[in-house]
C-alpha positions in Angstrom: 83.3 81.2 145.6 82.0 84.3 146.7 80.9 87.2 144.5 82.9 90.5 144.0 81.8 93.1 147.0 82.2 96.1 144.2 80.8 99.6 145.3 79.5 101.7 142.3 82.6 104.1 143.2 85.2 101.3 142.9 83.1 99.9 139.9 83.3 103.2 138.6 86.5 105.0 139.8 89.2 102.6 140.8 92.4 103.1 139.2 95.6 102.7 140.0 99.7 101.9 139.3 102.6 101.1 141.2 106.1 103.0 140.5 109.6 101.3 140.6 110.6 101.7 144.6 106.8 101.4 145.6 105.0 98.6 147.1 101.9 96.4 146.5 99.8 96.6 149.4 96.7 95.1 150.9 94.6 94.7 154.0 95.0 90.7 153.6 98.2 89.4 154.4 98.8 85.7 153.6 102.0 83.6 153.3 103.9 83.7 150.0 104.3 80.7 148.2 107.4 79.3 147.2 108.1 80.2 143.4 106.8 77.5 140.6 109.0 76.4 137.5 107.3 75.5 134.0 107.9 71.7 134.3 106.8 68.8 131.8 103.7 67.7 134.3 102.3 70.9 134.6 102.6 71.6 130.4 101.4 67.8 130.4 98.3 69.1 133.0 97.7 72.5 130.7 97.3 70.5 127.3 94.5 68.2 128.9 92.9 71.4 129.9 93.4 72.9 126.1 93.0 75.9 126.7 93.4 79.6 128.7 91.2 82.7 129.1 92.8 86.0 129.3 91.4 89.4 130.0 93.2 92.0 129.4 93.3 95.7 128.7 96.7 96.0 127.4 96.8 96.7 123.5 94.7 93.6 121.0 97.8 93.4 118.8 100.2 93.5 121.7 97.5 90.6 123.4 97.5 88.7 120.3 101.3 88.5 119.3 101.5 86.8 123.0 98.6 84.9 122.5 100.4 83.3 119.6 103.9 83.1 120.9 102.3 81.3 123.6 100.4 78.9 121.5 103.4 78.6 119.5 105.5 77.2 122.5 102.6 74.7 123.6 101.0 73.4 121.6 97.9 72.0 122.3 97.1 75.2 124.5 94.8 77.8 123.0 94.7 81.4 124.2 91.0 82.8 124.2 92.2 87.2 124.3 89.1 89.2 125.5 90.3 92.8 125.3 89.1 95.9 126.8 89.2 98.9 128.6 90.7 98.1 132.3 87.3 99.9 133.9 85.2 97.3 131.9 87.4 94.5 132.3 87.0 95.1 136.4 83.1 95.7 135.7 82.9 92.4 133.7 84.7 90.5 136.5 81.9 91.9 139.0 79.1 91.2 136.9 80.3 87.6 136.1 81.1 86.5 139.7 78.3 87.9 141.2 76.1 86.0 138.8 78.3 82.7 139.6 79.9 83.0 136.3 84.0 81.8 136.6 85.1 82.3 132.7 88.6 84.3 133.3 91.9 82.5 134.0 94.5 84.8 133.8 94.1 89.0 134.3 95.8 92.3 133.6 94.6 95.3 134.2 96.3 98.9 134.0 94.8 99.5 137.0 96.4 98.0 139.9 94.1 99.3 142.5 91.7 96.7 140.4 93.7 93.6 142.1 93.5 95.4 145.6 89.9 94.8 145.3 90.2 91.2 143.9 92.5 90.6 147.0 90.7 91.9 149.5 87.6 90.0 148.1 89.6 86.5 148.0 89.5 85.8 144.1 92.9 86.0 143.7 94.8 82.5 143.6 98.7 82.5 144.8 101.1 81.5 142.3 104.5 83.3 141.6 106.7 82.5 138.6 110.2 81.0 138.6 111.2 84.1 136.7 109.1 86.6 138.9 111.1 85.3 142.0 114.8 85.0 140.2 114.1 89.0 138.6 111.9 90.9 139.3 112.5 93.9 142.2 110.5 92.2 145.6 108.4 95.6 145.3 107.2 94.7 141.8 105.4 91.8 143.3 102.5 91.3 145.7 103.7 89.9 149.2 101.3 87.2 148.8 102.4 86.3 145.8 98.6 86.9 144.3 99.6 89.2 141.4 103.2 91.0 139.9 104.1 93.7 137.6 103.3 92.1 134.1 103.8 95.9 132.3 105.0 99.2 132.8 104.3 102.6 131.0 104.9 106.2 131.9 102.6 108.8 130.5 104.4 111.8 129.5 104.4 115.5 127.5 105.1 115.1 124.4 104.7 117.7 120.8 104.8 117.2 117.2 107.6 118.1 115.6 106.2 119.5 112.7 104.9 122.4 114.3 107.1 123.0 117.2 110.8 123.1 117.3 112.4 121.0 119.8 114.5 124.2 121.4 110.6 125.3 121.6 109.4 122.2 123.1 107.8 122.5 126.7 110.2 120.6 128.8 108.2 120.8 132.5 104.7 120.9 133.3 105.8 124.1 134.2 106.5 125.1 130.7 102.4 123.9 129.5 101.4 126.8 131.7 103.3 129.4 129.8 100.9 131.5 127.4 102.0 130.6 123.7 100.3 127.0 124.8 96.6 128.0 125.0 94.7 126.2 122.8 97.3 124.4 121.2 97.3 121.4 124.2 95.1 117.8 123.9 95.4 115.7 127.1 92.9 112.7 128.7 90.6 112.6 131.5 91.0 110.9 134.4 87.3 109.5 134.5 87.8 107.2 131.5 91.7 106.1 131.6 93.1 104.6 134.6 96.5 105.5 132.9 95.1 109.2 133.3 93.4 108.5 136.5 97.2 107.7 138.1 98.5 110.5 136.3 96.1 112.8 138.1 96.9 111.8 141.3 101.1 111.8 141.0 100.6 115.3 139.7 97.9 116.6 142.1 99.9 115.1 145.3 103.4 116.4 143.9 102.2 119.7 141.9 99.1 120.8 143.5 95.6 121.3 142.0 96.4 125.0 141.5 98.8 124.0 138.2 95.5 122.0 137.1 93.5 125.2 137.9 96.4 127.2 135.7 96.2 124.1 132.7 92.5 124.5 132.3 92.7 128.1 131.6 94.8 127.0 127.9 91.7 125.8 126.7 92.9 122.4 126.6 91.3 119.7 123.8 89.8 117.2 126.3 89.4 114.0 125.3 89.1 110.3 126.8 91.5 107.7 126.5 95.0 107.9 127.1 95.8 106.7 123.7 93.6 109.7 122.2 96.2 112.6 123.0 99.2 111.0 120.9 96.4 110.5 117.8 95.5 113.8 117.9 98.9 115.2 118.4 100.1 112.6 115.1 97.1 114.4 113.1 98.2 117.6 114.2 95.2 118.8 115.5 96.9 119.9 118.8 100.8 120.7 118.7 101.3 119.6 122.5 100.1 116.9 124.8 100.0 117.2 128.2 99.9 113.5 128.7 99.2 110.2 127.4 100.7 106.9 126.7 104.6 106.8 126.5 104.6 103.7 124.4 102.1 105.1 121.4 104.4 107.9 120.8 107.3 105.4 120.7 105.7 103.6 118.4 104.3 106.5 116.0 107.8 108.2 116.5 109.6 104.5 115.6 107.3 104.4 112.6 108.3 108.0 111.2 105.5 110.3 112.2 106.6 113.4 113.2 106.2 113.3 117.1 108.8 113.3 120.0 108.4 112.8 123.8 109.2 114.8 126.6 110.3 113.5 130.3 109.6 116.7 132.6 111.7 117.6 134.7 109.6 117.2 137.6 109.5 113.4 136.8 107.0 111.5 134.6 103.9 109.4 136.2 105.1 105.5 135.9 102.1 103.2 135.0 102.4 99.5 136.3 99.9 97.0 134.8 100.1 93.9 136.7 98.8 90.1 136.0 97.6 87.6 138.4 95.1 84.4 138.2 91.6 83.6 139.7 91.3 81.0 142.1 88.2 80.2 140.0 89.8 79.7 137.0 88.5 77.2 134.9 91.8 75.9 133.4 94.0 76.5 136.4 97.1 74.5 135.3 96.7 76.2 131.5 96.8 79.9 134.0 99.2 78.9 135.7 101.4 78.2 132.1 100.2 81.3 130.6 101.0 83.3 133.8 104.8 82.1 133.8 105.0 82.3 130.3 104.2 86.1 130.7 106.8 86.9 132.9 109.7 85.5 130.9 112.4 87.1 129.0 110.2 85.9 125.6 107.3 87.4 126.7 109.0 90.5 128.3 110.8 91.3 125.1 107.7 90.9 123.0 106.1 93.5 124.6 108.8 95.8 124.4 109.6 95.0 120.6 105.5 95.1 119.8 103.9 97.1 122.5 106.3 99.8 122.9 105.9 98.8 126.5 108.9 99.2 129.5 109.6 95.7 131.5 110.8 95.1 134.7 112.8 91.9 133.8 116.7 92.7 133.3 117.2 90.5 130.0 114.7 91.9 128.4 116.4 94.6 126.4 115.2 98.1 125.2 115.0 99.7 122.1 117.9 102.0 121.2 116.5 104.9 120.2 114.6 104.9 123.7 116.2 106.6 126.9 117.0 103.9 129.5 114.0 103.5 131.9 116.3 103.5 134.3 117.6 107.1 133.2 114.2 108.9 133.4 112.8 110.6 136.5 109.3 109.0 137.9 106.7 109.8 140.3 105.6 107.3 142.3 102.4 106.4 143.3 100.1 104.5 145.6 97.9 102.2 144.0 95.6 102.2 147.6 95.6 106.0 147.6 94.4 106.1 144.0 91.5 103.5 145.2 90.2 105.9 148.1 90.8 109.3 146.6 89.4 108.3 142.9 86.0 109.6 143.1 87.7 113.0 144.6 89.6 112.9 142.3 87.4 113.0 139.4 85.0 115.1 141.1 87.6 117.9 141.4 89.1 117.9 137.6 85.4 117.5 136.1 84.9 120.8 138.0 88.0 122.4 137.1 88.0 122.0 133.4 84.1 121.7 133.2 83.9 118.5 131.6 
């Protein structure tokens, strides 16, 4: 197996998502296999194997509770969760392959630009899900069947309630420009969180840099990770956020705290997460379990009820309290845009808001 052809920019700057309506695409085009049921000889083939590695980026508990539901259905089958950031899951891959090291079987990654690169560099096995091919939207899948959608998040505005009235409430990006916002706003940076990153480039291609250029004049609390904003908006040390992760607002909001989110009406960046498996894989019958498992209604839901988390698979049911997925304007995005205009990208905000 050859070793990861990673650029310091990609290792660096890659980030990416795929919106509902867009589509997964690489400069390798193979042939799609046919889809794979869970059957008793391939469970049979994963419990001589005992065993599955997962990296992932998507939250521990969240990685954990599917870990054990998994276990829980096979058992037999352990699930080995290393969780971290998605740039430092892609820069552990790299390091690993290029020093001959095959230790992951299954990945996810918030950034989908990430599997572009694993693509294009052949690491990626083929393998699509029974539920994958009876579900999921064709676009939410890669045409060679290397990877699909696993998760899907938006990142949105949102304010806390206790110190701004919702007829108050910013309701555009638009609004986050008026004057009564300076230095009441918290928002990420695109140079830690891929979430961010793919924020960054929706808003930039659909807005314009000049409404960043306007945002960075409110003397805007910077900080790093897209789960940063909602903490700081939950502690009250900012009153808005200009983004961040839809689904830890859901969840502080579901728990009580006093925090509400906000779809512009321009259209919220959508967030796709996918998972796919490494030819490599040192257990490749216990990947190719734990990747099907993933995609089912169980798994789906799980993420929903535990993550906060949007799915792509129709029986898998949302939250009440939540506003339909399906009723919220997106922007879409271009996870192979996102991979060539990163370092841009970053470049330009860092000099904008001088951080």
């Amino acid at each position: 197996m050859k070793s990861t052809r990673i650029s310091r920019r990609q290792a660096l700057g890659i980030a990416g998502g795929l919106a509902v309506g867009a589509t997964f695409s690489t400069r390798v085009k193979a042939e799609a296999p046919p889809s794979e049921a869970i059957t008793p000889a391939l469970i049979e083939a994963a419990r001589k194997e005992g065993q599955v590695v997962y990296y992932t980026s998507v939250d521990l508990p969240v990685a954990e509770k599917l870990a054990k539901a998994f276990e829980a259905r096979y058992s037999g089958i352990s699930v080995r969760v290393e969780r971290t950031g998605a740039e430092r899951v892609f820069q552990r891959i790299g390091q690993e392959y290029s020093s001959g090291i095959h230790a992951v079987d299954v990945v996810n990654s918030s950034d989908a630009a990430h599997f572009i690169v694993w693509k294009r560099d052949g690491l990626l096995a083929a393998f699509v899900p029974e539920d994958v091919a009876k579900f999921y939207p064709p676009e939410q899948s890669d045409p060679d069947g290397q990877f699909a959608s696993w998760r899907v998040w938006l990142s949105i505005i949102a304010y806390n309630t206790s110190m701004v009235r919702s007829e108050d409430a910013p309701k555009s990006f638009a609004d986050l420009l008026d004057p009564k916002w300076k230095g009441k706003i918290v928002k990420g940076h695109p140079g830690y969180s891929g979430t961010i990153m793919t924020a960054t480039y929706e808003l930039q291609r659909d807005l314009g840099w000049t409404f960043f250029e306007k945002l960075a004049r409110q003397n805007v609390m910077q900080v790093q990770s897209s789960a940063d904003p909602p903490k700081k908006l939950e502690l009250g040390e900012r009153s808005v956020m200009a983004d961040g992760n839809e689904y830890n607002i859901l969840q502080l909001r579901d728990a009580g705290r006093p925090v509400e989110p906000v779809y512009a009406s321009e259209g919220s960046p959508m967030i796709v997460g996918p998972n796919g498996i490494f030819k490599a894989a040192p257990n490749p019958n216990a990947a190719r379990l734990f990747q099907s498992f993933c995609f089912t209604r169980e798994a789906q839901q799980l993420i929903v009820d535990v993550g906060g988390l949007r799915s792509l698979h129709p029986q898998a049911k949302e939250k009440p309290s939540w506003i339909p997925l399906k009723d919220i304007k997106t922007l879409k995005d271009d996870a192979a845009a996102v991979e060539q205009q990163s370092a841009g990208i970053k470049q330009r905000y860092t000099r904008i808001f001088r951080v």
